[in-house]
BAFI-3210 file (N, C-alpha, C; in Angstrom, 3 decimals, decimal comma, padded with zeros to 6 digits):
// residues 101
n [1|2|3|4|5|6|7|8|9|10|11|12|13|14|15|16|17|18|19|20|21|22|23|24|25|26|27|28|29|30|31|32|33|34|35|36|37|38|39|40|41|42|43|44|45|46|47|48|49|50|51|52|53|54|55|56|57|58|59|60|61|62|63|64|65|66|67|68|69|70|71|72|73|74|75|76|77|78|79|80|81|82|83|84|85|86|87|88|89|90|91|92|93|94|95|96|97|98|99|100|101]
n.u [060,942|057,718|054,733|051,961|048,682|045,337|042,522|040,526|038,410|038,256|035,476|033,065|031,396|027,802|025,533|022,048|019,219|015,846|013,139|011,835|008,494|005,334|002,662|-001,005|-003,522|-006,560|-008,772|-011,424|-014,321|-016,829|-018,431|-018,070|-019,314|-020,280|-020,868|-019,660|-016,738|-016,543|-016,541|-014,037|-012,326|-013,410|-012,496|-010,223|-008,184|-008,819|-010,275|-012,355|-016,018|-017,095|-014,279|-014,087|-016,303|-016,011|-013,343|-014,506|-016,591|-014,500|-012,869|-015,530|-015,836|-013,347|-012,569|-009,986|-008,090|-006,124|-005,663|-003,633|-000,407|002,578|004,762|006,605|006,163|003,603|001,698|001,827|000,652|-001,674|-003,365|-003,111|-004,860|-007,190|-007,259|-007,816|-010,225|-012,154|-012,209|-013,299|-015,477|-016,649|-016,336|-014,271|-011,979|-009,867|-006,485|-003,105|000,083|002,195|005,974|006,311|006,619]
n.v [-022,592|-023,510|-021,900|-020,908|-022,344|-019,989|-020,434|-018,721|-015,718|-012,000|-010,185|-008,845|-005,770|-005,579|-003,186|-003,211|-002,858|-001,967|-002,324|-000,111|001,531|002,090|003,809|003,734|005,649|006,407|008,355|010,403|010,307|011,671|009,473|006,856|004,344|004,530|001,417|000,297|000,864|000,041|-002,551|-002,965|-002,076|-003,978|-006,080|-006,374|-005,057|-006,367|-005,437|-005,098|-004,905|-002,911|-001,485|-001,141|000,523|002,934|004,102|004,707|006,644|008,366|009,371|009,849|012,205|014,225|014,014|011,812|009,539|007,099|003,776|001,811|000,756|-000,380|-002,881|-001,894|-003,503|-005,000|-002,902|-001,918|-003,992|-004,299|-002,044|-001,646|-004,243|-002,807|-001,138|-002,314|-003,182|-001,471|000,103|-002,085|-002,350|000,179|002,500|005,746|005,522|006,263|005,767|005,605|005,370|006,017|007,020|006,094|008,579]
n.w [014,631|015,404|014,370|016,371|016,508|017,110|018,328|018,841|017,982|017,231|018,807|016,943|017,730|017,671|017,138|017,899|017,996|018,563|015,862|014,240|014,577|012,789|012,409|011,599|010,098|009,718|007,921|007,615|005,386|003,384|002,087|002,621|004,441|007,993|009,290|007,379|007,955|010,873|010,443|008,733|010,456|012,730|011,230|009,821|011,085|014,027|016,029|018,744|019,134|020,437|020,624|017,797|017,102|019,010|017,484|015,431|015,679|016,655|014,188|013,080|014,029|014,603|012,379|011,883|012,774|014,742|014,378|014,292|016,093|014,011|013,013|009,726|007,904|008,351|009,116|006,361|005,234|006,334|005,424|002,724|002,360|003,714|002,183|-000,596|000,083|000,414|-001,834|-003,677|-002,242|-003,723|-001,894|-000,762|001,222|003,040|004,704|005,937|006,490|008,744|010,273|013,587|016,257]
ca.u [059,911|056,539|053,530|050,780|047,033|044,656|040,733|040,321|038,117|038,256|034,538|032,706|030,177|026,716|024,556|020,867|017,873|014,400|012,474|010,989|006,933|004,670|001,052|-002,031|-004,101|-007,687|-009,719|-013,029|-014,860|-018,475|-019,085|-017,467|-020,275|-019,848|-020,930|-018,281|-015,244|-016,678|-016,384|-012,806|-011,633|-012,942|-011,574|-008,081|-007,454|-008,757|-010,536|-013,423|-017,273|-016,745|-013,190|-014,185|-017,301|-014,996|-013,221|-015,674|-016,833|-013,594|-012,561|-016,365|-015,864|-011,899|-011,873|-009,013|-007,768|-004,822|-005,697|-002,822|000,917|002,762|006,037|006,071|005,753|002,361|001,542|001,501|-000,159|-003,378|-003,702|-003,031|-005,591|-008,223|-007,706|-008,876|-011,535|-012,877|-012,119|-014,234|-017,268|-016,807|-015,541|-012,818|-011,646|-008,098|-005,759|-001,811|001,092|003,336|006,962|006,048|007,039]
ca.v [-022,525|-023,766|-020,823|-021,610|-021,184|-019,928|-020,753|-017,146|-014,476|-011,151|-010,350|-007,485|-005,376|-005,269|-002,727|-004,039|-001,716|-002,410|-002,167|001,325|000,970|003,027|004,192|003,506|006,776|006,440|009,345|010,557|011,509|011,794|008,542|005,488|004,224|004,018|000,135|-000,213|001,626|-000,682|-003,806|-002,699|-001,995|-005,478|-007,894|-006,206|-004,514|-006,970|-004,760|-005,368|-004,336|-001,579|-000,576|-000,086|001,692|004,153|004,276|005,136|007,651|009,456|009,451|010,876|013,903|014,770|013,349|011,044|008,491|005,790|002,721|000,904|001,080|-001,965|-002,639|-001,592|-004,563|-005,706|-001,776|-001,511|-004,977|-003,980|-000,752|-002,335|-004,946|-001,949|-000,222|-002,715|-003,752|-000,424|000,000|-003,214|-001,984|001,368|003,224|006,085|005,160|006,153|004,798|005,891|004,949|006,847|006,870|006,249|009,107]
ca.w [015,634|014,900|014,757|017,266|015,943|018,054|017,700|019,433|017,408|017,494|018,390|016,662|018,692|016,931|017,955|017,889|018,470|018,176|014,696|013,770|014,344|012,231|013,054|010,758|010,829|009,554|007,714|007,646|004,079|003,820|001,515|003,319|005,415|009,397|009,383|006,459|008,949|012,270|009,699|008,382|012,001|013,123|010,576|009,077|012,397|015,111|016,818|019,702|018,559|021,245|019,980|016,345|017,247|019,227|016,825|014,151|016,373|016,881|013,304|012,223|014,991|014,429|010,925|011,332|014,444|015,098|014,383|015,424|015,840|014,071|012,029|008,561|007,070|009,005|008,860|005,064|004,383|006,952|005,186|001,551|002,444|003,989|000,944|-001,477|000,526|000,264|-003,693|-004,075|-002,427|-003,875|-001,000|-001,019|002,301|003,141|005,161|005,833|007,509|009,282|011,037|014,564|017,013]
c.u [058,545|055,444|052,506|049,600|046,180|043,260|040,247|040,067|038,150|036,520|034,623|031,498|029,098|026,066|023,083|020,122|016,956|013,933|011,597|009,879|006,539|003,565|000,545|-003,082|-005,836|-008,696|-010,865|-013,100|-016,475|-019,166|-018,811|-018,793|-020,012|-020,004|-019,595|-016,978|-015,617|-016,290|-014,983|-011,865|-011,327|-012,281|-010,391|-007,719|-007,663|-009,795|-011,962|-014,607|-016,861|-015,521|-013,225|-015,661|-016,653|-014,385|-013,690|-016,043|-015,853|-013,080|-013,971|-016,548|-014,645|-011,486|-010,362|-008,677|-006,566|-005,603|-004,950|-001,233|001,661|004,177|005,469|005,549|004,311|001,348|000,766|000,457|-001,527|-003,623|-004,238|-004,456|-006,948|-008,528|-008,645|-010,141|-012,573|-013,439|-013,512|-015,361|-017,885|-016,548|-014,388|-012,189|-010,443|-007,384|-004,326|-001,466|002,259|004,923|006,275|006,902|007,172]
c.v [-022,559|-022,759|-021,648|-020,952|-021,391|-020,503|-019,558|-016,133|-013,069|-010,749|-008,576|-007,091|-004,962|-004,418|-002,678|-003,147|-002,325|-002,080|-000,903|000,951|002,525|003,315|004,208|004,561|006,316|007,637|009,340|010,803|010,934|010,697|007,481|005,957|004,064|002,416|-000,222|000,035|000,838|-002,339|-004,224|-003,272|-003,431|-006,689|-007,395|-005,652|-005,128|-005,945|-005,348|-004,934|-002,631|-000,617|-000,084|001,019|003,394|004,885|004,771|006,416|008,800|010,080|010,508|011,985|014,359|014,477|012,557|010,761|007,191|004,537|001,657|001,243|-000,363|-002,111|-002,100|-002,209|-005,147|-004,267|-001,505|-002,533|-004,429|-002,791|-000,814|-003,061|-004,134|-001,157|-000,938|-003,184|-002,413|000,298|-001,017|-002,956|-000,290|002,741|004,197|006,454|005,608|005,985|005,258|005,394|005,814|006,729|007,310|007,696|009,869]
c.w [014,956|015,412|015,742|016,471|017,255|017,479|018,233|018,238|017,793|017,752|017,943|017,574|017,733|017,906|017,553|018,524|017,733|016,961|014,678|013,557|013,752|012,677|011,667|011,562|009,691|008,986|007,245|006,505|004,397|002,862|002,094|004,436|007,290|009,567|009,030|007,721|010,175|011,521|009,292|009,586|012,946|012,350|010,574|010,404|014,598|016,041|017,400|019,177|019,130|020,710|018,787|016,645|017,606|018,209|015,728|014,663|016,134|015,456|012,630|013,158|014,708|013,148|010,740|012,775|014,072|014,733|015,185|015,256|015,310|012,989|011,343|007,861|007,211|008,469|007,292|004,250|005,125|006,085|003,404|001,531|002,539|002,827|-000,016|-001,008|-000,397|-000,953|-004,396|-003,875|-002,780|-002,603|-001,109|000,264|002,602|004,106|004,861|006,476|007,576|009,966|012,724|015,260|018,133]
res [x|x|x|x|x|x|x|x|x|x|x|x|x|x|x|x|x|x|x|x|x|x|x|x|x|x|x|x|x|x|x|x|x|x|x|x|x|x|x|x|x|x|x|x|x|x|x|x|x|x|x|x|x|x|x|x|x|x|x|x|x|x|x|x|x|x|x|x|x|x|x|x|x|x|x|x|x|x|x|x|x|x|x|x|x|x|x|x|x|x|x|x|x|x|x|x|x|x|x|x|x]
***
């Protein structure tokens, strides 16, 4: 008796969840200029005149503010990128990233 083949897989069940976003937090020190942190905000982080101003604002009253929430990978390069900016024009600017939660 001749075997039969099937073309029939067994499937496996993947389970697929969304990508873990981080947050980019922003702190205050008393040498980074406010222009510099509204300049930062709008190029590496996109942000509106109005939204980095806010921003600037909230960070030099609470010493430190969100920036943005964004993978890790996007996350670590804006922050990477904000850093050396800041290095370059003498700035000690800082800049983290967190596990969203």
């Amino acid at each position: 008796m001749a075997k039969e083949q099937s073309n029939i897989r067994e499937r496996q069940r993947i389970d697929l969840r969304e990508p873990r976003r981080y947050t980019v937090t922003i702190y205050n020190d008393d040498f980074t200029t406010m222009e510099f942190v509204v300049m930062i905000l709008k190029q590496i982080f996109f942000k509106s005149e109005a939204e980095a101003e806010a921003l600037m604002l909230q960070v030099h009253h609470s010493d430190k503010a969100v920036v943005g929430i964004y993978s890790y990978d996007v996350a670590t390069s804006k922050v990477r990128k904000a850093t050396n900016m800041a290095r370059e024009a003498g700035f000690p600017l800082r800049l983290t990233v967190e596990p969203e939660e």
